[in-house]
C-alpha positions in Angstrom: -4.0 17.6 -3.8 -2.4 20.4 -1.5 0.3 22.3 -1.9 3.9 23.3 -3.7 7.2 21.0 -3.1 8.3 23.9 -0.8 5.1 24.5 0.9 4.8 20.7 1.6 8.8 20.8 3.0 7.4 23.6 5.2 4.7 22.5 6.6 6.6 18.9 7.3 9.1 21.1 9.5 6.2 22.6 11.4 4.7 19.3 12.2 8.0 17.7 13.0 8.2 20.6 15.8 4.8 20.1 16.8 4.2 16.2 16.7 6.9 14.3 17.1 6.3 11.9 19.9 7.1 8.4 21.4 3.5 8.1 22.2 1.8 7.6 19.4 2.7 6.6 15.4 2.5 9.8 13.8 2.8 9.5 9.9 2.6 12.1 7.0 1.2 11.5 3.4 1.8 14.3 0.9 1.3 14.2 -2.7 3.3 12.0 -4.9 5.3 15.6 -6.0 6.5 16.1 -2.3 7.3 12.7 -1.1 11.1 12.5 -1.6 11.5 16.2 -0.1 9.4 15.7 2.7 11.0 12.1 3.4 14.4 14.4 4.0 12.5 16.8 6.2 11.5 13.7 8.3 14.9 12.1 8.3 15.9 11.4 11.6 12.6 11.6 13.9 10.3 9.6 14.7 7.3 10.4 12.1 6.6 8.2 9.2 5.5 8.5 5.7 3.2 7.4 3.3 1.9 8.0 -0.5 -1.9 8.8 -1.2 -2.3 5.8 -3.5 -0.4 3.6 -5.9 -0.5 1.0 -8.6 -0.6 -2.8 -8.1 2.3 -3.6 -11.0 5.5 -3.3 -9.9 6.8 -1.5 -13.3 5.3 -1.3 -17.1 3.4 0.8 -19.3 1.2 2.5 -16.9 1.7 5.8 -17.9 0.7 8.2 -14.8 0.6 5.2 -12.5 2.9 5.2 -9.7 4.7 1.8 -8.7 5.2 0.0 -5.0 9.2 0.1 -5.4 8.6 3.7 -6.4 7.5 4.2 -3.2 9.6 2.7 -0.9 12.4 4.3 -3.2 10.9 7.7 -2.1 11.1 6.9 1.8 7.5 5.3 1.8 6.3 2.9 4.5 3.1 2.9 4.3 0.4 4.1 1.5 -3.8 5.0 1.5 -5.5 2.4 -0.3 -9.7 2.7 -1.8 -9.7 6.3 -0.1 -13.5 7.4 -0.5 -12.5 9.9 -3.1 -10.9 7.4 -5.1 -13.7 5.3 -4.8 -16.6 8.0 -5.7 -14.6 10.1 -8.2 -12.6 7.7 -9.7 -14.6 4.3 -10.1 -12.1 2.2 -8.0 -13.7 -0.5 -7.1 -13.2 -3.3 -4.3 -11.7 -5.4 -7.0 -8.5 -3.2 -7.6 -8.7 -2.3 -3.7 -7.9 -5.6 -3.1 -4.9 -5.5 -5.6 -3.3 -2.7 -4.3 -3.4 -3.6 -0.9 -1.8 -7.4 -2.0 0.7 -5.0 -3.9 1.2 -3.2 -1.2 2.0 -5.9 1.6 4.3 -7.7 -1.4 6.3 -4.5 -1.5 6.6 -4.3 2.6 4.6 -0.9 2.5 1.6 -0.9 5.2 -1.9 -0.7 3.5 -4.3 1.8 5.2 -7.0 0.6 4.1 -9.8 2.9 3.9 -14.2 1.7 4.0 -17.3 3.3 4.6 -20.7 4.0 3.6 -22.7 6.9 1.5 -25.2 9.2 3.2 -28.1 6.9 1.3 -26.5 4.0 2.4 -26.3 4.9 6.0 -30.1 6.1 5.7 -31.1 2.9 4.4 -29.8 0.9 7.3 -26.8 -0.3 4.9 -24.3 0.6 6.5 -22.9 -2.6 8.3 -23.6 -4.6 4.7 -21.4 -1.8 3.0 -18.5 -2.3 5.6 -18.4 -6.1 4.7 -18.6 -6.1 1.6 -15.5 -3.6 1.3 -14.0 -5.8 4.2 -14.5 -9.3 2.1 -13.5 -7.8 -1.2 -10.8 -5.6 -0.2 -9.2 -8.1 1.8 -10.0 -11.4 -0.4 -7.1 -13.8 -0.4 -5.4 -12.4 2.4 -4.0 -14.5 5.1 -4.6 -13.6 8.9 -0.5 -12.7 9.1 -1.0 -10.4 6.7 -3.6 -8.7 7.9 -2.5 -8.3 10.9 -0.2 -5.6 9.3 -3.2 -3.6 8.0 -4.0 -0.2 9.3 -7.9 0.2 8.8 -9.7 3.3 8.6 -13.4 3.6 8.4 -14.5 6.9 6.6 -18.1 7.4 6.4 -18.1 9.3 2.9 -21.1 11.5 4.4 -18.7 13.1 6.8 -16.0 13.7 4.2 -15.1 17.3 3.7 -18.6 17.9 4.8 -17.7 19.5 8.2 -20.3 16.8 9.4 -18.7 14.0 11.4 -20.0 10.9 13.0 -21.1 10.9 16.7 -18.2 9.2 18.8 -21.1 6.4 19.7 -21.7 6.1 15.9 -18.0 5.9 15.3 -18.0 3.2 17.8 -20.6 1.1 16.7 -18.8 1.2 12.7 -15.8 0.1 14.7 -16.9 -2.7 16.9 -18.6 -4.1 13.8 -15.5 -4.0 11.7 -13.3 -5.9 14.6 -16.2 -8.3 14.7 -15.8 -8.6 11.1 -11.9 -9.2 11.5 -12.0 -11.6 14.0 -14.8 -13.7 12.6 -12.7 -14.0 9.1 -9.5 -13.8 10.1 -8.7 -15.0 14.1 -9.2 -12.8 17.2 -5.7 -12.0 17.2 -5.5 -10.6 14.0 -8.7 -8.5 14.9 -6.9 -6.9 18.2 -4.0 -6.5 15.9 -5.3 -4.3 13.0 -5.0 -0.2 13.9 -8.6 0.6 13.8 -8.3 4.6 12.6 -11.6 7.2 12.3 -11.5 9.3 9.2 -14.2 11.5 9.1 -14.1 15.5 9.6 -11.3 14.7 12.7 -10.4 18.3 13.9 -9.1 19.7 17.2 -12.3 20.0 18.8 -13.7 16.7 17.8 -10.7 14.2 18.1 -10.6 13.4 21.9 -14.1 12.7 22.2 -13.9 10.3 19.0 -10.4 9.2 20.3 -11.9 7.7 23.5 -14.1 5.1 22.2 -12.5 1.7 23.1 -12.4 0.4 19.2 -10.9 3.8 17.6 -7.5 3.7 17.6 -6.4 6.1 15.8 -7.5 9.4 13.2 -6.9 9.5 9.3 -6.6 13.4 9.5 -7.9 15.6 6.5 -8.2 18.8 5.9 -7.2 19.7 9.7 -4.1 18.3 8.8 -2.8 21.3 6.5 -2.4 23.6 9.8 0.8 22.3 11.9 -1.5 23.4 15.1 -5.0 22.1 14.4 -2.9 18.4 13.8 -0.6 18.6 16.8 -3.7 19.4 18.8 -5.1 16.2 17.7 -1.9 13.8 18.1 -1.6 15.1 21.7 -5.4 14.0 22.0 -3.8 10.5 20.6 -0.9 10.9 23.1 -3.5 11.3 26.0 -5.7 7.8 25.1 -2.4 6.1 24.7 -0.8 7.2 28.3 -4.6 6.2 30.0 -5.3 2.9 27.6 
């Protein structure tokens, strides 16, 4: 919840300049307020964009709710589903995760999927029960075609705003679990398939190291992702596993 209509237009113009790339998928997600203006500052290159959240009916009395075709009307293609925050501060549960993201995929809008554990959890040796049990009921129903056009991103809730991120070896391990998850449900191919993305206090200084582990493929960018530089620094770190992959 950042920033004016012409403060969000701005700082998609400085990211354009900075990130646009044919190396890696670069896409932006500003608030629901921004999303038609910034879709125009986009229009043209190569970066995508995406909505924070949405609602699983496609029109009704939902008042405050935003719909699917709402957001593919705004120049959506993809949208953050069972964000940690939304989880912890707004009681959504795996339950409507899991309508969202059916929502979503009916709609032709890439879910990224967001799971991870709380600081207690991970104390108490939960964490690899919590990532299931988000993966199962997050995901129930879904075919292995359709998940193949998942992104996933794993966001250990202790390392959210926190300034405290997860080792790159514990960002590994969270990943090679989930993909062993995948492909035990849903098919090896569908495993390799789904973008597996690390979400936890990603900065400049932080994201090539996490960005080098064989299962992360990618970075669901937070607060770093406010400052055109801080981001650009952490797409080119994307750009430089992609060129040695």
């Amino acid at each position: 919840m950042h920033g004016t209509v012409r403060e969000a237009q701005a700082l998609a113009a400085q990211v354009r300049g900075a990130c646009e790339t044919d190396g890696v998928d670069v896409v932006l997600c500003p608030p629901f307020t921004a999303l038609s203006t910034v879709a125009a500052a986009l229009q043209g290159s190569s970066i995508g964009l995406g909505a924070q959240d949405l609602f699983w009916e496609a029109q009704g009395a939902f008042t405050g709710e935003v719909a699917p075709p709402m957001l593919r009307d705004a120049g959506c293609r993809f949208v953050i589903i069972g964000h940690s925050e939304r989880r912890t501060l707004f009681g959504e549960t795996d339950a409507a995760v899991q309508r969202k993201v059916q929502a979503a995929l009916a709609h032709s809008l890439t879910p990224i999927l967001c799971i991870g554990e709380m600081l207690a959890q991970r104390d108490a040796d939960q964490t690899f029960d919590v990532l299931a049990r988000q993966l199962e009921g997050g995901l129930a129903g879904r075919s292995a075609a359709e998940v193949q056009r998942l992104v996933l991103a794993y966001e250990p809730v202790w390392a959210i705003g926190t300034g405290r991120n997860a080792t790159p070896a514990q960002a590994q391990e969270a990943h090679e679990f989930i993909r062993q998850q995948l492909a035990k449900r849903w098919g090896r191919d569908a495993a390799q398939a789904v973008r597996l993305q690390y979400g936890g206090s990603v900065t400049a200084a932080n994201a090539a190291g996490l960005l080098a582990q064989p299962d992360v493929d990618g970075a669901l960018v937070g607060g770093a992702s406010l400052n055109a530089d801080a981001f650009a620094a952490i797409v080119k770190a994307a750009e430089t596993k992609a060129v040695t992959k």
